[in-house]
N, C-alpha and C positions, 0 to 999 in steps of 0.2 A: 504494500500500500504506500504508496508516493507521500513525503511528509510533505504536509502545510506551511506556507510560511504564514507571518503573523500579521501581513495584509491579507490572504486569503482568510484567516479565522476572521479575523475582523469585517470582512467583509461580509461571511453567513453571519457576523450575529445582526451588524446593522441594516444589513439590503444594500449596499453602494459600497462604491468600491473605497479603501484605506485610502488618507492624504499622501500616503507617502508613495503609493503607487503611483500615483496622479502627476508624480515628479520625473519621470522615463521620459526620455526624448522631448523634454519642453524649452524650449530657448532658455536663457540664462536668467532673461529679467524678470521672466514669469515664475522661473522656478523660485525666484528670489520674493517676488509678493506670493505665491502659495506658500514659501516657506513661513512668514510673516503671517497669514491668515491660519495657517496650522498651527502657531504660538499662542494666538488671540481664543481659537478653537479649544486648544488646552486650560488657560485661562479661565473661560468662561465655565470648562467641567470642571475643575479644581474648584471653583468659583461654588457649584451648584448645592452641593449641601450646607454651603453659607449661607446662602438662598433661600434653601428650604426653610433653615432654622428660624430666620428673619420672617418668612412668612408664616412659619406656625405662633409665632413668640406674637404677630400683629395678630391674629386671627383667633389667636390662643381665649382672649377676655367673648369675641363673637361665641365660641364653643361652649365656651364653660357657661355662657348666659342662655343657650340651647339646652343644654343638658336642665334636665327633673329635677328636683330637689327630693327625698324621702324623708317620711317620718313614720314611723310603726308605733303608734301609740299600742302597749298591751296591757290591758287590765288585768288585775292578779283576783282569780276565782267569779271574775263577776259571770253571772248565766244567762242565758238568753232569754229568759224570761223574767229578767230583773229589770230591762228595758223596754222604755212605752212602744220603741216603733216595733220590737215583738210580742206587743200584747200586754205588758204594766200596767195594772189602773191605780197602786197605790203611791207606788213612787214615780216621781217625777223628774223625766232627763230631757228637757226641751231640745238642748242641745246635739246630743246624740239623733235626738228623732231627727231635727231640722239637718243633718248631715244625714242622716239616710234618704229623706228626702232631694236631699242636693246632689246624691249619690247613687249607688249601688249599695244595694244589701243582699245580704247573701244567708240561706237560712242552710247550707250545707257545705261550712268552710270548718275544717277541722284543725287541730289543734296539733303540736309536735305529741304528745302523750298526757298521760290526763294527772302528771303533778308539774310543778314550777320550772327544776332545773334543765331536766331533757325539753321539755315543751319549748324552753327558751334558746336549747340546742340546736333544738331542730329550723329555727331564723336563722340563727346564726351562721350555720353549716349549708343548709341545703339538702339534709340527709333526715330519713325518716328514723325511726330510733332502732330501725334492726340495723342500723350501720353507723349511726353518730357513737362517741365517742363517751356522752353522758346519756346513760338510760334510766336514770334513777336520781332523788336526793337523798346523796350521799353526804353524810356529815362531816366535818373535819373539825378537831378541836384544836385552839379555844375558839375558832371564830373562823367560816368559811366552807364551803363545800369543796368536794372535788372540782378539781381544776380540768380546764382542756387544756390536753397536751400539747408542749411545745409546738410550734409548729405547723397547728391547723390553723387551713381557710375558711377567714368569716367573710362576710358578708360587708364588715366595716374594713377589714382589708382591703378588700376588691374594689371597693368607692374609695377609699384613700388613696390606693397605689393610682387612680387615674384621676387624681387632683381635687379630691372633695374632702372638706371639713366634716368632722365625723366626733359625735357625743354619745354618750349611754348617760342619760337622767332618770334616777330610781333605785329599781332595784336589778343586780346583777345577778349573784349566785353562782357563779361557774367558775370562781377561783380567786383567791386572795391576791393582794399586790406584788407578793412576794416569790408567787409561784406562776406557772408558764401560764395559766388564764386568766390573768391581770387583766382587766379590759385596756387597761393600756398600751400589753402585752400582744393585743389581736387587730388592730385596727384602728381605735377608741386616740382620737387627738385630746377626750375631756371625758372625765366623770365627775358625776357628783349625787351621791345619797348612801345607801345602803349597799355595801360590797356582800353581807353575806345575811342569811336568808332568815334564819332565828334570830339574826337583830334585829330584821324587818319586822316580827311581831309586833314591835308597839311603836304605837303609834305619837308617843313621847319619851325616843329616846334619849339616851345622854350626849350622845355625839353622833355625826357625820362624818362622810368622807367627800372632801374638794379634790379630783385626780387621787392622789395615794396620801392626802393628807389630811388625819384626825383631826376636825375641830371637833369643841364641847357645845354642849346644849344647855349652857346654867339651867335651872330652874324644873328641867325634867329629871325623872326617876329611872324610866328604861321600863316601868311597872307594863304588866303585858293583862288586867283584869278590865273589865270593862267599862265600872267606873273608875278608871285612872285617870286622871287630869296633868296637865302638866305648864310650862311658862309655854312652851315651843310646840306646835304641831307640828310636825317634819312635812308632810304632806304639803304647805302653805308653803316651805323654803325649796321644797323641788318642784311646785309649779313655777314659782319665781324664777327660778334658776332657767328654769327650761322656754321664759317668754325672753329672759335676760341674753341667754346663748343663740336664740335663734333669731333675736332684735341685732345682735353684733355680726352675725356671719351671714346678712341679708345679700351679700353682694356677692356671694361666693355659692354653687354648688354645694349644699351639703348634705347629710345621713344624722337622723337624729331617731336614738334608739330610745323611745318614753316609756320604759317601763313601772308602772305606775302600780305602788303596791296595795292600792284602794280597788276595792272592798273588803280584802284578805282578812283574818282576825289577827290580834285580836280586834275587836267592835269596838273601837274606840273614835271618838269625836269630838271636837273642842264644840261644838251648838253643833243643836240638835235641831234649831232652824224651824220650817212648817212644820214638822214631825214632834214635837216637845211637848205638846196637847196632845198626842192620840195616845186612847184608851188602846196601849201597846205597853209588852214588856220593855226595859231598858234595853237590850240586846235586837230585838225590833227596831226601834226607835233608831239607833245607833247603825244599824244597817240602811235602814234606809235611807239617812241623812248621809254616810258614807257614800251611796251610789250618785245622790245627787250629788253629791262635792267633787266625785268624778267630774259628772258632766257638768258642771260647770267649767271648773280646769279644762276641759277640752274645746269647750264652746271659747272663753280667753284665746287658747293655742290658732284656733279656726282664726276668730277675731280678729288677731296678730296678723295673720298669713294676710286676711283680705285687707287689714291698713295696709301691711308695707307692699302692696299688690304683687304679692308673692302667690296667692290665689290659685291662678292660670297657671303656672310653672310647678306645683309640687301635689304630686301624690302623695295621699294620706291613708294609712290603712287604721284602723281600730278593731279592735280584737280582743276576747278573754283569751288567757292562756289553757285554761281547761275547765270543768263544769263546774258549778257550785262546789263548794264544802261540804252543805247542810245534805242531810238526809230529806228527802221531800215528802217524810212523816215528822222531821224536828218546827221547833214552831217561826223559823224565816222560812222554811221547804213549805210548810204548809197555807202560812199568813199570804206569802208573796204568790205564791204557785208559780215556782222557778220550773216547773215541768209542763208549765203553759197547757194544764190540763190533764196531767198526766202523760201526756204526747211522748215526753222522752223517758225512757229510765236512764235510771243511775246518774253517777253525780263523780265529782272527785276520787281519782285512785282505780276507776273501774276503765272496763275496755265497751260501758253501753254507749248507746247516741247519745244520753246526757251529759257523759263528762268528756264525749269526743268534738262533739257538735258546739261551736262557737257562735256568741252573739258577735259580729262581724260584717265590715262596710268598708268601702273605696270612695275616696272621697277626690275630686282633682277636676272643680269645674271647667267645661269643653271640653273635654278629653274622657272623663270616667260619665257616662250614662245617668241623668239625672229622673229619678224616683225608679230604677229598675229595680225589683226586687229576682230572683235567679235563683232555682233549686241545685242548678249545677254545681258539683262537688269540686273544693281544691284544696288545699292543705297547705302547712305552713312552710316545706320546704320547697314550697313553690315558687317562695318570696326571693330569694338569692340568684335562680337564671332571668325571673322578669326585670330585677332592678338594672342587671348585668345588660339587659338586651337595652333598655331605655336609655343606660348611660352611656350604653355603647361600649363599656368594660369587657375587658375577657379573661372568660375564666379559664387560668393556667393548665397544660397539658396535666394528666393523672391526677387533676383532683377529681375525685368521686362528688356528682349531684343526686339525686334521686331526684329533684323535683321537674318539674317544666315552667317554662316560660310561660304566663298568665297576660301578655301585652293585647293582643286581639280578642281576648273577653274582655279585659279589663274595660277596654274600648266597646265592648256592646255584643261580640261576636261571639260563640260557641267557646263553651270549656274545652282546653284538650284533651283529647283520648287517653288512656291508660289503662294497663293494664289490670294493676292493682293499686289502694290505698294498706298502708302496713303501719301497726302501731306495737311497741311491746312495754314490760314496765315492770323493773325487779325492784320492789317494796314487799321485803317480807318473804314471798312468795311469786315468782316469773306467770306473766299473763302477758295474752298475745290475742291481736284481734287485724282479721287484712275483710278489706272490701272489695269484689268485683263486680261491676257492674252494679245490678242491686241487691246481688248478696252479699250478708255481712257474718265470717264467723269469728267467734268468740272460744278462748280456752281459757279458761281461769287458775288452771295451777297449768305445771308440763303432763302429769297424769292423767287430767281431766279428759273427759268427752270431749270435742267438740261440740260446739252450740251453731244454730244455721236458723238466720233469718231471712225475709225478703224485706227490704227496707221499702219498696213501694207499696206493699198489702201491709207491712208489722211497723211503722216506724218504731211502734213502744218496744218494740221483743218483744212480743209478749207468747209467740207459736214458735218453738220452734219445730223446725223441721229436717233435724238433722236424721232421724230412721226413715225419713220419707224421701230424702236425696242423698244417698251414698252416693256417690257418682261428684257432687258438689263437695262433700264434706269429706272427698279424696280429695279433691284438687284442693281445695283450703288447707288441708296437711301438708299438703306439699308445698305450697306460699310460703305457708310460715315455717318450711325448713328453710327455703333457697331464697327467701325474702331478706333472711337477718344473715351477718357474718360473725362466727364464732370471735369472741372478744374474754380474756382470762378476768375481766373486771364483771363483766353480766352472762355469767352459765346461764342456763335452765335448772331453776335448783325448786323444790318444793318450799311449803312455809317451814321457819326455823322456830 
């Protein structure tokens, strides 16, 4: 095979022929101005990624004022039926209604798993909990849950690394300052409130956290009873905090992660507001003034957006992390009818629609679908390839997602296909629950039967049907083997 010279290469990669070729048999004066325009030609390519840089650097502020802003506001235990726009007559959330109005709601958006730290996992990550990394609230003493591992991608990563301002205001849970899930650790340019999850219990504690740094709370106790009182409602300093952070980084792209530890117990409340006159126990009382002080804080946050006409440019999501607490025989389960009738079972901790199934909306006027409501199913590790796709981020070669991009429903269009929805949860004892299509099954220890619903004829559970479709309640065995990946931190272990 005849070698190339390196006008001939040059010549297939560009289509025309090399300068230097061009110089054979030409008079002398000519060769001398091509030689001179061959320099200039050099120039100008040496030249060309200077170019580039100059014009991404001018273009750079046009981009970044393109680019969505996000905000995942997440409520800690609040249930779908604590909210008027799904059905509330006692408590009152103007706010939340008037965003679901202004928005999309969604009465089949599920949760990472049905307690705090994996639920909050599974945002972060992208990964349903048979492959996140935290499946469980696991404790760490004196202060702090298990941490994520070195090394993982979040979600505030992925909008950092491509030039957005990035907060977690609230509550965290998935790892101390000191250890690899520091929020500061994962993405997070700012925190501020409660780093670990049993401090979060009261509602006047003695201290905060500003990024990794303790301040006090004079005048509060830390007391976690229901009449507990105190100088400071934490609550009040991370709303503030969080109209304060997103009042300063109006110019810029950012990610602001609001996890908001209101409703959670303990029921604690500084006024008890329209509610202090109802013929209601004190822990009534206190709950439902809780939920409204939610929706107020959010109705503010909204507020905010539409002064600094930030409005138009940012999606909002709002979301519990998982179902009630209460049992829907205790007297908030039963006062409020957090089961909107009985409709869902189960509540907290369990694998029913009640502690999987989220009160949940999209908010982002012109853009998210105003007063849709949608029975379509999505789940929280959905959250991580849609923000990816909006910001136009990309997410890095072998990171594992499980979720899908939500951009064309969010927008009005059809949920995406899938094959399965997968939840599991080692408290005590390993439970697993995957949905296809509209079947749902359920196992409650690793021994257990399988349970087999139709969520279009059962939304309660209450039939099942698992001796009357083997056939279904095969293929569910086999989900919930090849759905999860063996992890030495969450076996299949029975209760202990």
């Amino acid at each position: 095979m005849p070698q190339r010279k390196q006008g001939d290469w040059l010549e297939a990669r560009l289509g025309k022929p090399h300068p230097k070729t061009r110089q054979i048999n030409l008079p002398m004066k000519r060769q001398r101005l091509k030689l001179v325009q061959t320099r200039q030609d050099r120039h100008l390519v040496a030249m060309k990624p200077l170019l580039t840089c100059l014009t991404l650097l001018v273009a750079w502020p046009l981009l970044a004022a393109d680019r969505p802003n996000f905000i995942f506001i997440l409520s800690d235990d609040v249930a779908q039926g604590d909210l008027g726009c799904y059905g509330q007559k006692l408590i009152q959330t103007p706010h939340l209604d008037r965003m679901a109005r202004e928005g999309t709601r969604y009465l089949q958006a599920y949760c990472g798993t049905s307690v705090c730290a994996p639920s909050r996992t599974s945002v972060m990550v992208g990964q349903h909990t048979g492959h996140s990394p935290i499946r469980a609230n696991r404790e760490i003493q004196p202060e702090g849950q298990m941490p994520l591992p070195a090394g993982t991608f979040t979600v505030a990563r992925l909008l950092k690394d491509t030039g957005y301002d990035t907060a977690c205001i609230g509550k965290w849970g998935m790892g101390m300052f000191h250890t690899s899930g520091s929020p500061l650790k994962v993405g997070f340019d700012h925190f501020y409130g409660y780093n670990c999850q049993r401090h979060a219990h009261s509602y006047f504690p003695t201290y905060l956290y500003n990024d990794d740094q303790r301040f006090e709370l004079p005048g509060n106790d830390g007391g976690t009873k229901v009449d507990t009182k105190g100088a400071i409602y934490a609550q009040d300093l991370i709303a503030n905090e969080t109209l304060r952070w997103v009042r300063a980084h109006a110019d810029r792209p950012f990610f602001l992660f609001h996890s908001v530890t209101l409703p959670h117990g303990a029921f604690q409340i500084d006024d008890q507001g329209i509610y202090a006159d109802k013929p209601w126990t004190e822990q009534q009382k206190n709950y439902a003034a809780m939920v409204t002080r939610l929706d107020s804080d959010v109705g503010r946050l909204l507020d905010l957006l539409r002064e600094l006409k930030l409005d138009s440019r940012t999606l909002v999501i709002f979301a519990g992390d998982n179902g009630s607490s209460f049992d829907p025989s205790s007297q908030i389960g039963k006062l409020f009818d957090q089961t909107m009738g009985g409709k869902l079972r189960g509540f907290k901790r369990g694998m029913y629609e009640g502690a999987l199934r989220q009160a949940a909306m999209a908010w982002w006027p012109g853009t998210v679908p105003a007063g849709r409501v949608t029975e379509e199913p999505w789940a929280f590790w959905d959250f991580l390839p849609t923000v990816a796709e909006l910001s136009g981020s990309s997410i890095p070669a072998g990171v594992q997602i499980d979720g899908l991009s939500l951009v064309g429903f969010l927008q009005g269009g059809p949920a995406p296909k899938r094959e399965y929805f997968y939840w599991e949860l080692h408290e005590g004892t390993s439970i697993q629950a995957v949905r296809f299509g509209d079947w749902k099954a359920v196992r409650n220890a690793p021994s257990a039967a399988i349970e087999l619903y139709d969520l279009m004829e059962d939304v309660g559970e209450t039939r099942d049907l698992a001796s009357a479709k083997p056939e279904l309640v095969a293929r569910a065995d086999a989900l919930m083997k090849s759905a999860r990946s063996e992890d030495p931190n969450w076996p299949m272990r029975r209760r202990r």
